[in-house]
C-alpha positions as CSV (number, residue, x, y, z in Angstrom):
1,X,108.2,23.3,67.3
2,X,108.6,23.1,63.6
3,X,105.2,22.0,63.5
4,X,103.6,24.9,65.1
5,X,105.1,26.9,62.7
6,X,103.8,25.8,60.2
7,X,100.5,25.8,61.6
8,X,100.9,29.6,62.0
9,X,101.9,29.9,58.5
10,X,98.9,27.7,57.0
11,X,96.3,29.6,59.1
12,X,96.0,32.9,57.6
13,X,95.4,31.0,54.0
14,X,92.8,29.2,55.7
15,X,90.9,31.8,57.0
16,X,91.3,33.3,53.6
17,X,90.0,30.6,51.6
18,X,87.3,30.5,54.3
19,X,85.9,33.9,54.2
20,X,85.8,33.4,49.8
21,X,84.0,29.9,50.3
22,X,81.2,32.0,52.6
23,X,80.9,35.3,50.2
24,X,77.6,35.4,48.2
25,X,77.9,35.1,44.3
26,X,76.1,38.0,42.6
27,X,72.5,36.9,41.6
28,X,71.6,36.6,37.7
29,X,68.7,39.7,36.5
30,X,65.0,38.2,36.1
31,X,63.5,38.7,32.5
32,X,60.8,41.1,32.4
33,X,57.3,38.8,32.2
34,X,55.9,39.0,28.7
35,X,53.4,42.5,27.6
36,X,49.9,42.2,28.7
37,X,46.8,42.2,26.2
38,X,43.2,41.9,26.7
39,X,41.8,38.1,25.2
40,X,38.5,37.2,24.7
41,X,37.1,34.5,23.6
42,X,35.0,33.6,20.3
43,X,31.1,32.9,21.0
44,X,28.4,31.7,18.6
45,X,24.5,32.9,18.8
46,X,21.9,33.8,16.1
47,X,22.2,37.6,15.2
48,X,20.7,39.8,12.4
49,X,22.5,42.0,9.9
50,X,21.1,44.9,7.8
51,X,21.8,46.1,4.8
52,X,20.8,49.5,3.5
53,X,19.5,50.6,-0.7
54,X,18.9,54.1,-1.4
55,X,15.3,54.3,-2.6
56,X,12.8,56.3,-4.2
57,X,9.2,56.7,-3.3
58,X,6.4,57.1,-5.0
59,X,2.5,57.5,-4.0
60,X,0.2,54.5,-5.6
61,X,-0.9,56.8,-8.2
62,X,0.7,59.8,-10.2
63,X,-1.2,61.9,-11.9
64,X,-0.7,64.6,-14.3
65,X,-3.6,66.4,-15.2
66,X,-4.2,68.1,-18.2
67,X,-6.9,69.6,-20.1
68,X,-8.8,67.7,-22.8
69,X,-10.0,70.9,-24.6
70,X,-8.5,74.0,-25.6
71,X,-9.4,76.8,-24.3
72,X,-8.9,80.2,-21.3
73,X,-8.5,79.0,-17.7
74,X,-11.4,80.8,-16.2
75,X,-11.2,79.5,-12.8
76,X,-8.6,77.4,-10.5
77,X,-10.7,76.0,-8.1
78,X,-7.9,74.6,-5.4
79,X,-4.7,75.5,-4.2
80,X,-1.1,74.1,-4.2
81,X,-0.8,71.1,-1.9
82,X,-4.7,71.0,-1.3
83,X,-5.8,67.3,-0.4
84,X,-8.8,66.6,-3.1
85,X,-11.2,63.9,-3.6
86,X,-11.7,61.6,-6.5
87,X,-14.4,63.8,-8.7
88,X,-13.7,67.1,-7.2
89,X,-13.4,69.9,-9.6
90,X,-10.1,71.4,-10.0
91,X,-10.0,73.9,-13.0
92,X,-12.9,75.6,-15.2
93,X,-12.4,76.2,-18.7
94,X,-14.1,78.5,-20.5
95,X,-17.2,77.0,-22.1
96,X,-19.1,79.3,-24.7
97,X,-18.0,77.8,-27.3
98,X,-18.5,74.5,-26.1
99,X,-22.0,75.6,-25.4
100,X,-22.2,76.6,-28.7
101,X,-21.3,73.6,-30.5
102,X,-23.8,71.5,-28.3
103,X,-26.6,74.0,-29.5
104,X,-25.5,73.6,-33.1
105,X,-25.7,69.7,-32.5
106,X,-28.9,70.0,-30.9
107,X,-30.2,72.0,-33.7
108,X,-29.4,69.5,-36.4
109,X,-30.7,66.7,-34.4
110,X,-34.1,68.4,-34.3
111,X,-33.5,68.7,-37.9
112,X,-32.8,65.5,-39.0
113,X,-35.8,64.1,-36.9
114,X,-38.3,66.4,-38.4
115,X,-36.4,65.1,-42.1
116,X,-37.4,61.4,-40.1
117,X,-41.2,62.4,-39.5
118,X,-41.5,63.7,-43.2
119,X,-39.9,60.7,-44.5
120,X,-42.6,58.5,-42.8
121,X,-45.4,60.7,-43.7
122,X,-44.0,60.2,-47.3
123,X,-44.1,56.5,-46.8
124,X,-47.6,56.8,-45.7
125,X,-48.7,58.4,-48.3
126,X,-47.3,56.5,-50.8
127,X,-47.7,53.2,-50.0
128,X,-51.8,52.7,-50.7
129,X,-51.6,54.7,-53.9
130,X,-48.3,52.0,-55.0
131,X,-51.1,49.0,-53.7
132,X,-54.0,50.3,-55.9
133,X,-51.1,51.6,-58.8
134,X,-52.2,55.2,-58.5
135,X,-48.1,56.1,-59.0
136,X,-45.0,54.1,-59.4
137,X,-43.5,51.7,-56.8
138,X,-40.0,53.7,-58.0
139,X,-41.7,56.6,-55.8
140,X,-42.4,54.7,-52.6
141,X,-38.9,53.0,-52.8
142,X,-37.8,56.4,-53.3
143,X,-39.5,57.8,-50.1
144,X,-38.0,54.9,-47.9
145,X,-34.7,55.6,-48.8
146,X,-35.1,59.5,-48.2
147,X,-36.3,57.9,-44.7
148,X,-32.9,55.5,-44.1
149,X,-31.4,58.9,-45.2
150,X,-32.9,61.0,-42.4
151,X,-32.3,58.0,-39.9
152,X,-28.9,58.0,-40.6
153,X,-28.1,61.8,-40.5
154,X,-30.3,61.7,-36.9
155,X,-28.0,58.9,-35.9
156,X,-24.9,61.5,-36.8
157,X,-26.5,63.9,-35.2
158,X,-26.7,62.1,-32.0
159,X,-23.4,61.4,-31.9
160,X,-22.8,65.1,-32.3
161,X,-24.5,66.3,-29.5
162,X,-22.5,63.6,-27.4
163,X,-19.6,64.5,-28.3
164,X,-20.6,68.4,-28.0
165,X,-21.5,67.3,-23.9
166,X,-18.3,65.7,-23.3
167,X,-16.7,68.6,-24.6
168,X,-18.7,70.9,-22.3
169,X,-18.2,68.5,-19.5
170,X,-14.3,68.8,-20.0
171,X,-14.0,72.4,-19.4
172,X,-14.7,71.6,-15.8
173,X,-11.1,69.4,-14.8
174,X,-11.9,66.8,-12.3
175,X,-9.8,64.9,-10.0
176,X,-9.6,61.1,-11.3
177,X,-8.4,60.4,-8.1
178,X,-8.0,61.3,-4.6
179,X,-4.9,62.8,-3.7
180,X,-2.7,65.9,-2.9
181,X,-2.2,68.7,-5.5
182,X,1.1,69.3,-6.5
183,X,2.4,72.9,-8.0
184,X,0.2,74.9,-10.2
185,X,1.8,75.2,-13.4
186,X,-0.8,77.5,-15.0
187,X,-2.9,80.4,-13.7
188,X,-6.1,82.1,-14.3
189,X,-6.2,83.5,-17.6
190,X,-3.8,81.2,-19.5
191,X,-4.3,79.4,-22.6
192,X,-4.5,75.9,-22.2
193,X,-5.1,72.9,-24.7
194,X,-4.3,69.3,-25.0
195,X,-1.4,69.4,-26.9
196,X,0.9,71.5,-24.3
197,X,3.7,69.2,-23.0
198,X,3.6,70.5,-19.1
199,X,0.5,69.4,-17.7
200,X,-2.0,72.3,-15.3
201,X,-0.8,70.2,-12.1
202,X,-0.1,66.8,-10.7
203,X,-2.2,64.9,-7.9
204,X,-0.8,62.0,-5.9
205,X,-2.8,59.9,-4.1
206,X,-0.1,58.6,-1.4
207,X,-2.1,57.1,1.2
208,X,-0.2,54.3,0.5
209,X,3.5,54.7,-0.9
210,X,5.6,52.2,-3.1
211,X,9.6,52.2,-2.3
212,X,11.5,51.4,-5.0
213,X,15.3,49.9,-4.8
214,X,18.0,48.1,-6.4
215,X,19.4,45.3,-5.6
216,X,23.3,44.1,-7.4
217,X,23.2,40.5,-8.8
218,X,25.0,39.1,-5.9
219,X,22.6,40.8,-3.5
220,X,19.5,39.3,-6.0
221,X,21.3,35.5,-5.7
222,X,21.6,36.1,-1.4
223,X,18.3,37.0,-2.0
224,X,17.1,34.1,-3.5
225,X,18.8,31.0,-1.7
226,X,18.4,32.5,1.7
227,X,14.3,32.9,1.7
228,X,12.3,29.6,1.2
229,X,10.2,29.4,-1.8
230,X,10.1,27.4,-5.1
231,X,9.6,31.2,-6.9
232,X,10.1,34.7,-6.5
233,X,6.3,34.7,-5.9
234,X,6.9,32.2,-2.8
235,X,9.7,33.8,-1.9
236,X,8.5,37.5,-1.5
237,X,6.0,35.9,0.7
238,X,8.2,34.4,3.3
239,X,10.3,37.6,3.4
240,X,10.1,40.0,6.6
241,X,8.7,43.5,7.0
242,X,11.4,46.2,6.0
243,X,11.8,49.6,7.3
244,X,12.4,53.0,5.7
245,X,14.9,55.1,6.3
246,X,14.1,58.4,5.4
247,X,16.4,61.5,4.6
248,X,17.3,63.0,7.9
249,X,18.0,59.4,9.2
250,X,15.1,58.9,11.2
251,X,13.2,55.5,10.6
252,X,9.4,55.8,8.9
253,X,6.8,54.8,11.9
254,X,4.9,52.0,9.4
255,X,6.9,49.2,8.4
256,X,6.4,48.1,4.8
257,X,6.3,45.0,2.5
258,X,8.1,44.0,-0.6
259,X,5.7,42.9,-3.0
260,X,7.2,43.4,-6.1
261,X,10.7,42.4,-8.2
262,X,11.3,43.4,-11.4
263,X,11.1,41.0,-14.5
264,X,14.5,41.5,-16.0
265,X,17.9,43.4,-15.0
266,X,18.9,46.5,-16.0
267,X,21.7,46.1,-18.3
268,X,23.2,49.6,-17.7
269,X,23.8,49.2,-14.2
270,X,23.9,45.4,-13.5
271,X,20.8,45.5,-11.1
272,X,17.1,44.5,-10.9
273,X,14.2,46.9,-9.2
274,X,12.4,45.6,-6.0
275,X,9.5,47.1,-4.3
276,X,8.1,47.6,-1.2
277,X,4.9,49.4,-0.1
278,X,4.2,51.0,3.2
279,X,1.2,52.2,4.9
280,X,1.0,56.4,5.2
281,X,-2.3,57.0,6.6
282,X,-1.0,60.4,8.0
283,X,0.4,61.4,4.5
284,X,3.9,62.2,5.8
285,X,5.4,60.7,2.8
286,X,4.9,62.8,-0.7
287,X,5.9,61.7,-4.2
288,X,9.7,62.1,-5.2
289,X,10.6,61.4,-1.3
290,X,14.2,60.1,-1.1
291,X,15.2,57.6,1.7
292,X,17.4,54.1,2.0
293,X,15.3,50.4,2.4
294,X,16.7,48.4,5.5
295,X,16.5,44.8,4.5
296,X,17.5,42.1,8.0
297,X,19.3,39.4,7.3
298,X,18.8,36.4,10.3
299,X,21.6,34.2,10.3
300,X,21.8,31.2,13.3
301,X,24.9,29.9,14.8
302,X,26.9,33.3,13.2
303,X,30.7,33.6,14.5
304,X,30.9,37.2,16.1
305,X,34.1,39.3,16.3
306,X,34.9,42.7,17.7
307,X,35.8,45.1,15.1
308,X,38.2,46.4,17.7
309,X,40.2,43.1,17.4
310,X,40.9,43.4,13.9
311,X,43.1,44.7,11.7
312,X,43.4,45.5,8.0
313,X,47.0,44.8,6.0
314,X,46.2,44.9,2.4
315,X,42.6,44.6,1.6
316,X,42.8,41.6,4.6
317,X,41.2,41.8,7.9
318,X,43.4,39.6,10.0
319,X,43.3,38.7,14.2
320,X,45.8,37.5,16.2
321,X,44.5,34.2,17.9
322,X,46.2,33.2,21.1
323,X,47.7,29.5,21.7
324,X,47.5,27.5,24.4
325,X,51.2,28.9,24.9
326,X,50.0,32.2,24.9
327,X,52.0,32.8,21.5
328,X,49.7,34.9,19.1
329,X,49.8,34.1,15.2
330,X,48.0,36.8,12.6
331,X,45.2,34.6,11.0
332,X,42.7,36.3,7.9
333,X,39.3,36.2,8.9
334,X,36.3,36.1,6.0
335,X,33.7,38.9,6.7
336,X,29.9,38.5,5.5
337,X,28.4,41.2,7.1
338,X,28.4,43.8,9.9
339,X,25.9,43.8,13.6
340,X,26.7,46.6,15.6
341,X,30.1,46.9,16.5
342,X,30.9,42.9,15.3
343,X,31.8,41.8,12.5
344,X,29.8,38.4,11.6
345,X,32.8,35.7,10.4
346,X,32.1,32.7,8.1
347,X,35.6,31.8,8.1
348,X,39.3,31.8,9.9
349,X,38.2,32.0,13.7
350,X,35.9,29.0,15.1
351,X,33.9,29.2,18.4
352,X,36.4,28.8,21.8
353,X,39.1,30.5,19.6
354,X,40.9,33.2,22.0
355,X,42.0,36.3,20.4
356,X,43.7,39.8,21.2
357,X,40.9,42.1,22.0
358,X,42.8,45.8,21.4
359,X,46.2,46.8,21.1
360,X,46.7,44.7,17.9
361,X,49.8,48.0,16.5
362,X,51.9,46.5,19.5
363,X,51.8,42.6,18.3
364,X,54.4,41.1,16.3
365,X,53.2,37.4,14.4
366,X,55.0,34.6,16.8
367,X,55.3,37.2,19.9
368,X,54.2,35.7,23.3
369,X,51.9,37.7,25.1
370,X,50.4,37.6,29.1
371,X,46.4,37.7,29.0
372,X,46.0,41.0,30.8
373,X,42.8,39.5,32.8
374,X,40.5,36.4,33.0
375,X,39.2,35.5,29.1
376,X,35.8,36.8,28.6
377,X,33.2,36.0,25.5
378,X,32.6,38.3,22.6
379,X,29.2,40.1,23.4
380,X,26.2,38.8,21.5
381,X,23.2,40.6,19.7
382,X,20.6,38.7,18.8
C-alpha cells in the first residue's frame, strides 16, 4: 500500500520532467551570407593606345607676295581664295615709267655702239698712216683706248637695258607657285613698293599639307626605344601612318606620315617639333588649320582593366583583387596608357587576377564578399 503511494506521488514529477525533456530548444538566427559584387577576371592580349598633340598645319609652300617695284596698282587680276597656277599673273603695276627707263637704256646702248663703230673707223684710219709714220703711234694708241672706252660704256649700257626689262617685267606680279590666294591686302589704285612690311597677298600651295606637333621629352624617349632603328632617320621609317584630327573632331580622310623631327629642343617649353605630311588632293585643308595628331601605340601581351573597377584615393588608382577566400584587399595598380574604356596596367594586377568589377564605394580593405555571378574576363581590343 505504502508503495502505491508513492508511486502516485512520483508520477506527476515524471510526467513533468518528461514533457521538458520532449520540448524543442529555440533555434540560434542564421548570419546573413556575405554582399554580392560583380568579379571578373584579368586577361592579356595585344591592344593599341593613342595619344593625341594639338597641331598646326601648314601647306608645303607659303607665300607672301610682294611687289619688287614701286609703283600704282593698276589692275588685280584674281580674286580672294582664287586657285592660281605657278606663272599666272596676279597684279599689274603701272609701267610708264618703267617703259621709260628701258627707252633711256635703249637709247644709250645705240649710243655707245655708234661711239664703238667710230672708235674702229678711227683705228682704221690710223693704223697704216702709224706703219708708214704719217702721224704718231701716241694717236693710234689713243684711238684704241677711245675704242675699250666705248666697249665698256656699251657693256654698261647692256646691263642697263636688262635691268630696265626686269623692271618692266615686275610690274606684272606672277604667281611663283601654284596655289590658293589668300586675302587681298591692297586694292586698285594703291601705292605699292618693295619696302611696305604687309605684303599684296599670300598664296599657299597645299596640295600637300605638313602637320606640325610637339612632343614632351618623355614622349620623345617613348618615342625612341619603342620603334626599331639605329637613328631618328631609321626610326621615322618604321613608324605607322598617323591620322588628323581636325577641329570639329572629325578624322581627316588621308592618313599622313611623319617625316620630319626637329634638330634640337625648344628650351622654353621642354619640347621638340615633329612633322607629318598628309595628302589633300581635294584642298580641304588651308594654311593656319588647327587640329590634334593621333599617334598608336601597339603594345603585345598588355594587362587590361576596366576603368569601372577602379578607384582613385590620393593621386592612386587602386582595385580590390579577390582571394581564393573571397576576401578583397585594395591593391595600387600602375597605368601606362588608356584603350577605350580600359586602362592598359604595367603593374599591380597580373593575368588570372580576380577583381571587383563595380560597386568599389561599398568595399571595405579585408571585407569578404559573394561573387554576384560566374567570373568572366575583361573584354579585349585589339
Amino acid at each position: 500500500m505504502k508503495q502505491l503511494l508513492s508511486i502516485k506521488t512520483l508520477l506527476p514529477a515524471l510526467l513533468l520532467f518528461l514533457a521538458g525533456c520532449s520540448a524543442k530548444k529555440p533555434e540560434t538566427a542564421a548570419a546573413p551570407p556575405p554582399e554580392a559584387f560583380p568579379v571578373v577576371q584579368i586577361s592579356q592580349a595585344s591592344t593599341t593606345t593613342y595619344s593625341d598633340y594639338p597641331a598646326s598645319i601648314e601647306g608645303t609652300t607659303d607665300v607672301e607676295i610682294r611687289p619688287q617695284v614701286e609703283g600704282f596698282l593698276e589692275q588685280v587680276l584674281v580674286n580672294e581664295g582664287a586657285y592660281v597656277t605657278a606663272g599666272q599673273p596676279l597684279f599689274r603695276i603701272n609701267d610708264r615709267l618703267y617703259r621709260e627707263q628701258l627707252n633711256s637704256a635703249n637709247s644709250s646702248l645705240s649710243a655707245y655702239n655708234a661711239a664703238i663703230t667710230n672708235a674702229q673707223l678711227e683705228i682704221d684710219k690710223l693704223t697704216p698712216l702709224v706703219q708708214n709714220k704719217v702721224v704718231a703711234e701716241i694717236q693710234l694708241k689713243m684711238a684704241q683706248a677711245a675704242y675699250k672706252a666705248a666697249v665698256a660704256n656699251a657693256q654698261q649700257a647692256k646691263a642697263a637695258v636688262s635691268a630696265a626689262n626686269i623692271n618692266l617685267g615686275y610690274t606684272i606680279v606672277r604667281a611663283p607657285v601654284s596655289g590658293y590666294i589668300g586675302r587681298l591686302l591692297k586694292k586698285q589704285g594703291s601705292l605699292v613698293s618693295r619696302a611696305e612690311p604687309a605684303p599684296l597677298t599670300t598664296l599657299s600651295d597645299v596640295h600637300e599639307v605638313h602637320v606640325y606637333f610637339a612632343l614632351g621629352e618623355t614622349d620623345f624617349i617613348g618615342f625612341k626605344e619603342h620603334y626599331k632603328g639605329n637613328s631618328i632617320e631609321e626610326k621615322i621609317k618604321s613608324l605607322p601612318p598617323v591620322s588628323l584630327i581636325l577641329a570639329d573632331n572629325s578624322i581627316h580622310p588621308q592618313q599622313g606620315k611623319i617625316d620630319i623631327v626637329d634638330g634640337q629642343f625648344d628650351r622654353t617649353t621642354g619640347a621638340i617639333t615633329v612633322r607629318a605630311s598628309f595628302p589633300n588632293p581635294q584642298g580641304l585643308l588651308r594654311s593656319g588649320n588647327t587640329g590634334k595628331i593621333r599617334l598608336g601605340l601597339q603594345h603585345p601581351d598588355a594587362l587590361l582593366v576596366p576603368q569601372a573597377a577602379t578607384v582613385e584615393v590620393q593621386d592612386k588608382i587602386y582595385v580590390y583583387l579577390v582571394s581564393d577566400s573571397n576576401k578583397v584587399n585594395r591593391s595600387p595598380i600602375t597605368i601606362i596608357g588608356k584603350t577605350g574604356t580600359d586602362y592598359l596596367v604595367s603593374s599591380g594586377v597580373k593575368v588570372n587576377d580576380k577583381i571587383v568589377q563595380n560597386g568599389l564605394d561599398h568595399l571595405q580593405d579585408g571585407m569578404v564578399i559573394t561573387p554576384a555571378k560566374p567570373v568572366t574576363s575583361v573584354a579585349l581590343k585589339n
